[in-house]
N, C-alpha and C positions, 0 to 999 in steps of 0.2 A: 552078478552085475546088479546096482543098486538103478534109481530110477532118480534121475536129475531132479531136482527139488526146484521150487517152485520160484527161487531166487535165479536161480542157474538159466531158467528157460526164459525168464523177464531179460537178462542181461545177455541173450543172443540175437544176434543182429544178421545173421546170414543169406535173411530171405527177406530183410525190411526194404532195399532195393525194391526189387520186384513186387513188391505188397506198395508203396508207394506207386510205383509205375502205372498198375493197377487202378489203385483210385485218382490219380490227375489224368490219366489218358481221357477217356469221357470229356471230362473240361478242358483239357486242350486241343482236343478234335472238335469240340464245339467254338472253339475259339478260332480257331483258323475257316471253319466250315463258314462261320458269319462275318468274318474276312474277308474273302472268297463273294459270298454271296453282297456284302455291303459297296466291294466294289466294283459289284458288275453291275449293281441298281445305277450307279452313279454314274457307271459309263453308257448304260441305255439312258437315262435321262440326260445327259450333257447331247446323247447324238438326236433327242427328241426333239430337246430344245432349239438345233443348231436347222434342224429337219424344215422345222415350222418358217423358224428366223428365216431363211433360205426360199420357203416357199412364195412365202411374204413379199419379200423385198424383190424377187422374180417378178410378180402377181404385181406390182408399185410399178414396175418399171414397161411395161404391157401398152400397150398405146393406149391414149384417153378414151378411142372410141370403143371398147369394151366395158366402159362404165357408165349411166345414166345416174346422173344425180336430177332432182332430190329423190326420185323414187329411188335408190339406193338398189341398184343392180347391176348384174356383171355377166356378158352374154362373149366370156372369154374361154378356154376351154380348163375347166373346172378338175374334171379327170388328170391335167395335166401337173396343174398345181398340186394335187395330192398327190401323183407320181413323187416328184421333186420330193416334196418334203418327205416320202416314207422309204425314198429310193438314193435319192441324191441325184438322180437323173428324170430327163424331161418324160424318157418312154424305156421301159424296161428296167431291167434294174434285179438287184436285191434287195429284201427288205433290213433297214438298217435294223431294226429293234425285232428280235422274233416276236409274233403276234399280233402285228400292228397292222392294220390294213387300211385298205381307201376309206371305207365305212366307217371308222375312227374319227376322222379328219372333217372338217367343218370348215368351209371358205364365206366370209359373209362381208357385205359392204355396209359401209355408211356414210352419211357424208356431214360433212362439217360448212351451215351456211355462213355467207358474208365473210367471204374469204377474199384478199387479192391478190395479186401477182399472176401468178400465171392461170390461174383460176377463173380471172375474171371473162375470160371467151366462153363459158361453161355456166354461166350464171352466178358467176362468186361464190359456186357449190365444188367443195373439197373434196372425190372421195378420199375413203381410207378403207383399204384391204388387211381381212383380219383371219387368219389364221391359227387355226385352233384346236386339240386336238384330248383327249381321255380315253385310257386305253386299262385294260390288264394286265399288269407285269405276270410274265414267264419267268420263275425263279429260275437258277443256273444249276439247284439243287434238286428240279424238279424229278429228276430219272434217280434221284432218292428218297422219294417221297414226298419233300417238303413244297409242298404246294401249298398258296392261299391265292383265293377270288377276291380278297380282300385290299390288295395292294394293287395301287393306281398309278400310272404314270401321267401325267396334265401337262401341255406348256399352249402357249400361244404367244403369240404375233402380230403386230399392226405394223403398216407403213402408210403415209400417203403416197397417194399417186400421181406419181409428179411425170409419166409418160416417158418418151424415147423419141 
């Protein structure tokens, strides 16, 4: 039996399949992998976003006398508003975004002088409630190692508050 020549072994194609499969596998797993991961960033920050928005416009709607303008204060219940935005609910809950906690969330007032309309019983002092919140993304990859401390998820929130 002679030994196929060096032409012969160039022009077999029986295992290029498989030798192909081989080297795009890697980079199509890494492509679907950050898929995957790009759009669960997107769906924690959209419910981040909606968390805060929601807390906000809650916190706006709160009766006037929970705010003192101009000193710029809110003797409403603070715990609550963070509930909302990190739970969707007033008391209990889940948390919408894994990771995120009360501790995250920042409630702070301000107020806007020489205001009128309905303002004017108040000293023509506006508040506005600001909702705010910077946290650590949990990657979805994480239980395969890909973890970073590096990535943040941020939104906030203002309303005035215009009472109930």
């Amino acid at each position: 039996m002679t030994m196929p020549g060096l032409r012969h072994i160039l022009k077999d194609s029986s295992g290029a399949a498989a030798a192909e499969m081989v080297l795009i596998l890697p980079v199509a797993l890494a492509l679907l992998f950050a898929t995957f991961e790009g759009a669960y960033y997107a769906i924690c920050e959209h419910r981040v976003i909606k968390g805060v928005r929601d807390a906000s416009r809650y916190a706006a709607r709160l009766d006037r006398i929970f705010y003192a303008c101009p000193a710029a204060t809110f003797t409403g219940s603070i715990p609550t508003i963070k509930n909302l935005a990190r739970t969707g609910q007033l008391s209990g809950g889940t948390t919408a975004v894994t990771g995120w906690t009360d501790s995250d969330i920042t409630v702070s007032v301000t107020c806007v002088p020489e205001v009128g309309g309905i303002y004017e019983a108040t000293g023509r002092n506006a508040p506005v409630i600001r909702v705010s919140t910077v946290f650590n993304y949990q990657p979805l990859m994480g239980a395969l190692g890909f973890t970073s401390s590096t990535i943040r998820i941020g939104a906030a929130a203002q309303s005035p508050v215009i009472g109930l």
